[in-house]
C-alpha positions in Angstrom: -32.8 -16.4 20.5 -30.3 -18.4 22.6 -26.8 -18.8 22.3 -26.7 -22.2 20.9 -29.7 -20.6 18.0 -27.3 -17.9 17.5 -24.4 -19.9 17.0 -25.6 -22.6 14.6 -27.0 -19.6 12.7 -23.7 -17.3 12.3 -22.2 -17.5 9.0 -19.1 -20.0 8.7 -15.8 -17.8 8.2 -15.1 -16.3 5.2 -11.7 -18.2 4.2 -8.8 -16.7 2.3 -6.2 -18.3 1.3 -2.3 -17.0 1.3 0.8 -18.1 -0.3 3.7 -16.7 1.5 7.2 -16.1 -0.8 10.2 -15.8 1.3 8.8 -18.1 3.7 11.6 -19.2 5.6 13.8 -15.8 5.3 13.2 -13.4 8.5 10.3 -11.7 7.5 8.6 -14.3 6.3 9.1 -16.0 9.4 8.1 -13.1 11.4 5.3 -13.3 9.5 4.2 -16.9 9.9 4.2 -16.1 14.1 2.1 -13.7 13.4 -0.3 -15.4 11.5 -0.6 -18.4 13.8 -0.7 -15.7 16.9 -3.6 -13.8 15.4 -5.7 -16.5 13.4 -8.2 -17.2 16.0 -9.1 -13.4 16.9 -9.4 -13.0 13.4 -11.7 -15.5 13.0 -13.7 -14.4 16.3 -13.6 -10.8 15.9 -13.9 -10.4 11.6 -15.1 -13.7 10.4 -12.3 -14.2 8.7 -10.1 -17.3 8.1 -6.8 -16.7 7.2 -4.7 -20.2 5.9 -1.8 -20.8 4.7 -2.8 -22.6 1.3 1.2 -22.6 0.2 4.7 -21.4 0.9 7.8 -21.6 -0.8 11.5 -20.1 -1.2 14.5 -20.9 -3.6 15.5 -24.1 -1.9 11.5 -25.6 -1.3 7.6 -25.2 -1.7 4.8 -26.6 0.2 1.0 -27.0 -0.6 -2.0 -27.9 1.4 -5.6 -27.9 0.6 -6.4 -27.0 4.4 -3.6 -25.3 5.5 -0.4 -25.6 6.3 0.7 -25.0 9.5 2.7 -21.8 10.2 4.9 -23.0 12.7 5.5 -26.4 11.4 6.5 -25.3 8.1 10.0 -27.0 7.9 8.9 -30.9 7.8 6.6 -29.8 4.8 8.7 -28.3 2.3 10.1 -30.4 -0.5 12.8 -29.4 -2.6 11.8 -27.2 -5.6 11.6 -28.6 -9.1 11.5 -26.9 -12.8 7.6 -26.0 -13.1 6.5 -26.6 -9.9 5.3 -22.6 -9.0 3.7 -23.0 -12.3 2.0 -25.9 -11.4 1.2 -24.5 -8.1 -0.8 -21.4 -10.1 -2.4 -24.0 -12.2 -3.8 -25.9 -9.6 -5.0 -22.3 -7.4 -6.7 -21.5 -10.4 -8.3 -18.2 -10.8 -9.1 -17.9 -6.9 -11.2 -15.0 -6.0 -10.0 -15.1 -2.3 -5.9 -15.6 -2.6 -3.0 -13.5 -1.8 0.4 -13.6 -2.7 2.2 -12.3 0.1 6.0 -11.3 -1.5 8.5 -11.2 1.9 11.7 -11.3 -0.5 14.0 -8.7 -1.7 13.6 -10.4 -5.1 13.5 -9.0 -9.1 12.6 -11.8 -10.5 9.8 -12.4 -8.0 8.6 -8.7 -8.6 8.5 -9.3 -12.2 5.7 -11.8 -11.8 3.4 -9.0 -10.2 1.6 -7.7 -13.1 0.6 -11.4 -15.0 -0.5 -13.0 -11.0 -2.3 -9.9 -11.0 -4.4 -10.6 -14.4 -4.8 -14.0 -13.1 -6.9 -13.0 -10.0 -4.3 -12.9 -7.7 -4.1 -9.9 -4.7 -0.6 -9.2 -4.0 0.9 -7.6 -0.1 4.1 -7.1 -0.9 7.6 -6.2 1.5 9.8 -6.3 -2.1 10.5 -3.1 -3.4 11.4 -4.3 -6.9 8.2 -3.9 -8.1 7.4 -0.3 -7.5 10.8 1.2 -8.9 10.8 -0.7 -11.9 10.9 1.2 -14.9 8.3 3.4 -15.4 6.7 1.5 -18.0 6.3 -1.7 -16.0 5.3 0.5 -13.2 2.3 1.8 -15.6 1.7 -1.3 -16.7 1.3 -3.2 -12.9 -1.0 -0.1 -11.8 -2.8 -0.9 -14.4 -2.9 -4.6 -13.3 -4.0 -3.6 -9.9 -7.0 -1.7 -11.0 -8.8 -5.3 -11.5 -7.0 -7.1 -8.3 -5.6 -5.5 -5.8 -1.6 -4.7 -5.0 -1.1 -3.3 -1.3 3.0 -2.3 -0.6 2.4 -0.3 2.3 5.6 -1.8 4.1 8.1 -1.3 0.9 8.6 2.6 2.4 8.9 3.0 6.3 7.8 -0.7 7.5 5.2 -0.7 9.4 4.9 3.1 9.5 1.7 4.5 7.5 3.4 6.7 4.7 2.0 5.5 1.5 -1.7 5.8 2.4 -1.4 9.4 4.0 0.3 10.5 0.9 -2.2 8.9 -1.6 -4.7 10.8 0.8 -3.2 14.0 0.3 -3.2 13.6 -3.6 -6.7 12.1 -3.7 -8.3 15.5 -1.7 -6.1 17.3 -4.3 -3.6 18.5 -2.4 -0.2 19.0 -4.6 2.8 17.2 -3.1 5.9 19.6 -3.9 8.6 17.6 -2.4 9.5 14.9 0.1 12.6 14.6 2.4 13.3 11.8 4.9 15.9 9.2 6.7 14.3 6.4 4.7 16.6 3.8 6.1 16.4 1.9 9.6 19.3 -0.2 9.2 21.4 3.2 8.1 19.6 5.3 10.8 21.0 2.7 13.5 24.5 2.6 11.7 25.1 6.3 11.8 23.9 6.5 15.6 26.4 3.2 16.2 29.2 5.9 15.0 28.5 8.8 16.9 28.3 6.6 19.8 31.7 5.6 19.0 31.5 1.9 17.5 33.9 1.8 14.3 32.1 1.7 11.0 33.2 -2.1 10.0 31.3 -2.9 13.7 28.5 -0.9 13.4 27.8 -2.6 10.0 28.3 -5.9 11.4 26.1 -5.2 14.1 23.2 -4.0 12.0 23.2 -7.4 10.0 23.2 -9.5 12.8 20.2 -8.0 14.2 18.5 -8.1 10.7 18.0 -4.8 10.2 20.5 -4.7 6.7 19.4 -6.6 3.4 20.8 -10.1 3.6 23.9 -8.2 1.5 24.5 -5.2 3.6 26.4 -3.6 0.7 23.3 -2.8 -0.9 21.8 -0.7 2.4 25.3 0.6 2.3 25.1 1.5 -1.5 22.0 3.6 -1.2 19.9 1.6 -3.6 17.5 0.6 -1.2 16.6 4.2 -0.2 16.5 5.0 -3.8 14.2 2.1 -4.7 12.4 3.7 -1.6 12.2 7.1 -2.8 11.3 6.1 -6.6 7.9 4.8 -5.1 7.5 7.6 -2.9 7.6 10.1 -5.9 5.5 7.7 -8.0 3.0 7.9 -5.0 3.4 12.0 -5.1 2.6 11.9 -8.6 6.0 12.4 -9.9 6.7 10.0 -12.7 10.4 9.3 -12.3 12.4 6.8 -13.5 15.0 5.4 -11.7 18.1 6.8 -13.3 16.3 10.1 -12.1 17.2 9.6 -8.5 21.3 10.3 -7.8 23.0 8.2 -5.3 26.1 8.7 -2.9 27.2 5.5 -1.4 28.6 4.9 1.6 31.2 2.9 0.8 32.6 2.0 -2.8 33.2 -1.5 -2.0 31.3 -4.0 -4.3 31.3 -7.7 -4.7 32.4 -8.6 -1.4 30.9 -10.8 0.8 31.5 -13.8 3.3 34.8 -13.2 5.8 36.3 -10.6 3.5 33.5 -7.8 4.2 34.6 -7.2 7.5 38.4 -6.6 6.9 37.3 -4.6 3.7 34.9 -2.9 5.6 37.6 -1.9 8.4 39.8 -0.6 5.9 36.7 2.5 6.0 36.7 2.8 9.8 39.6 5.7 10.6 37.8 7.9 7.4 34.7 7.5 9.3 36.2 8.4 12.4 37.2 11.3 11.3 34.5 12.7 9.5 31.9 11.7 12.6 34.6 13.9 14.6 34.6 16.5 12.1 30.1 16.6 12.5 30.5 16.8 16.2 32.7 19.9 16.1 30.2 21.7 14.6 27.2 20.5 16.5 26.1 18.4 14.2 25.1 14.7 12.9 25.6 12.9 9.7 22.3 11.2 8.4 21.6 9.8 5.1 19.1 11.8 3.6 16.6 10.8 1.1 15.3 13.4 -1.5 13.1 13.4 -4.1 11.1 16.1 -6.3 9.2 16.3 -9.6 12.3 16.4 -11.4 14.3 13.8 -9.5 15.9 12.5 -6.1 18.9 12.2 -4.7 20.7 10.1 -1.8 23.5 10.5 0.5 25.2 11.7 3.7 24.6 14.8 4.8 25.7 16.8 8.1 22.8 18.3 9.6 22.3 20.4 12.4 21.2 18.3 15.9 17.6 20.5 16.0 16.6 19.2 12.5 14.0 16.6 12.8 15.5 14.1 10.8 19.1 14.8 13.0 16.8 14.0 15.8 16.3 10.2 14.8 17.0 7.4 17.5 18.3 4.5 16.0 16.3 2.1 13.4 13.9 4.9 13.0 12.4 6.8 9.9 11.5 10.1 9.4 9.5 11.9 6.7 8.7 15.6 5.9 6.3 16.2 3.1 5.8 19.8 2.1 2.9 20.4 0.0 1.2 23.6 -1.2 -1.2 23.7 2.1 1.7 22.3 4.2 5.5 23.1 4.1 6.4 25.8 6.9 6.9 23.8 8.8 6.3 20.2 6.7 4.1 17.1 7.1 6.2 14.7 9.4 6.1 11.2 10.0 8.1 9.1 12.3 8.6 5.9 13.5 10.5 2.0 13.9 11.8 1.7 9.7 13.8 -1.5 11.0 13.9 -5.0 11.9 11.7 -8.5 10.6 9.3 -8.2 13.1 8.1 -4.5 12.5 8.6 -5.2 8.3 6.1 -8.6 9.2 3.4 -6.3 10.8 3.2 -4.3 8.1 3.2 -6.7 5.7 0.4 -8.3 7.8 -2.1 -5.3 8.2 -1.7 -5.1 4.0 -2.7 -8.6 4.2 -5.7 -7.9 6.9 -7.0 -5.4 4.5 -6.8 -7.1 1.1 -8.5 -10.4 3.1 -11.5 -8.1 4.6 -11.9 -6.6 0.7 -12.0 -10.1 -0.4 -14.5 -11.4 1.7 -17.0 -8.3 1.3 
């Protein structure tokens, strides 16, 4: 058969359509290079046409029949309006080949999960809302997923493969006992930034200006994103926790602040800082924030570790995760790897995506 035979005689691509939430916020735009980077190979090498049907944030949406482009996604949006994302579900329908793809840091967005679910909707997710919920919503979305898939691979770790290998290890029947990690990429870089000498108020600074920090870095600096982070790792282990089970230590008690007064707040931190990093060094050691969790709960906070201990070790941005387990805990399952940064937390996002779109279109 020749080429031209072959050609008109190859299946047309199997389209799925994605509507990205967050669009314009720096994963989401991460993600949209990505998208317009990889479309053709994905269409050459899987069949598979990925467009982007809609895409919206707080101040505007956008919808296209064919696609919207990517890159161009600016001139498209039009301000939001009451019941336009309802509309918007409305007029999708019950599509068999859509997927939600949730690149905000959003509640009320994660709240949504379980009912876009029921309406046909797969869902790749960056929000970690969702999964450390209470435990009865939690229930409740699993449940939801069992019909329609709900991939969050990149809510714990980024792009790093944590939640699969540990739903591996329960699925062979292997009983997780407990997991212990640096679960933060934006904290990770921070505490190197101070042992390196930068002053606390700086090193925060310097963490949200390279977007590794939630848009509030008071909530990194809280410990409720690691907590969020390791409520769905003991979900994934089997534990079923709720989140008033995991303790946290902040690093800092200052809440509500934002704008120019963080900075001079934060400074007011930097001499105690000083000398507690001094304090670590003495000793030969290094303060990390160190993620815990077990079947009867978790905890968060700094600790000062020894500089041989693997998660002491950490460069800056990057995670690390020991699982012990009954066949492995001297020494512990370890993973490591980048936790940090839009562009890592997009390729994550975008391999969930890759692998809900190649489960759709078989």
């Amino acid at each position: 058969m020749n080429a031209l035979a072959v050609e008109r005689h190859s299946p047309l691509p199997k389209r799925v359509d994605l509507v990205l939430i967050g669009a314009r916020g720096r994963v989401g735009s991460a993600f949209r290079q990505r998208l317009q980077a990889c479309h053709a190979d994905l269409v050459r090498g899987l069949n598979i046409d990925l467009r982007l049907r809609a895409a919206m944030d707080r101040r505007g949406l956008a919808e296209r029949m064919d696609g919207l482009d990517p890159i161009a996604l600016d001139g498209a949006l039009r301000p939001r309006s009451a019941g336009d994302i309802e509309a918007l579900w409305l007029h999708l329908g019950r599509a068999s080949s859509t997927v939600l793809i949730d690149c905000t840091a959003s509640d009320e967005v994660a709240g949504h999960y379980p009912q876009w679910l029921r309406r046909g909707f797969a869902i790749a997710a960056a929000n970690k809302h969702a999964g450390a919920r209470p435990l009865a919503f939690y229930r409740d979305l699993q449940q939801a997923a069992q019909s329609t898939p709900w991939r969050y691979e990149t809510t714990v770790g980024a792009a790093i493969p944590i939640l699969g290998p540990l739903r591996d290890l329960r699925l062979r029947g292997e009983q997780v006992l407990g997991i212990r990690g640096l679960l933060s990429g934006s904290l990770s870089f921070l505490l190197a930034r101070l042992h390196q000498g930068a002053r606390f108020s700086q090193a925060v600074m310097e963490a949200r200006e390279l977007g590794y920090t939630e848009p509030d870095p008071l909530e990194d600096l809280g410990g409720e994103d690691v907590a969020r982070k390791l409520l769905i790792l003991g979900r994934e282990a089997g534990f079923e926790l709720e989140p008033d089970q995991i303790g946290v230590n902040p690093l800092t008690p200052i809440r509500g602040v934002s704008g120019p007064a963080l900075e001079p707040a934060l400074a007011a931190e930097d001499d105690a800082w000083a000398t507690r990093i001094a304090a670590a060094e003495a000793a030969g050691q290094r303060l990390v924030v160190v993620g815990e969790v077990g079947p009867e709960g978790g905890s968060v906070g700094v600790q000062s570790l020894s500089a041989d201990d693997a998660l002491a070790s950490a460069s800056p941005r990057e995670n690390v995760l020991q699982i012990r387990t009954a066949l492995q805990h001297q020494p512990a399952l370890t993973l490591r790897g980048p936790g940090a940064g839009a562009e890592v937390t997009a390729a994550g996002v975008f391999s969930d995506v890759l692998a809900l779109a190649q489960q759709l279109a078989r």
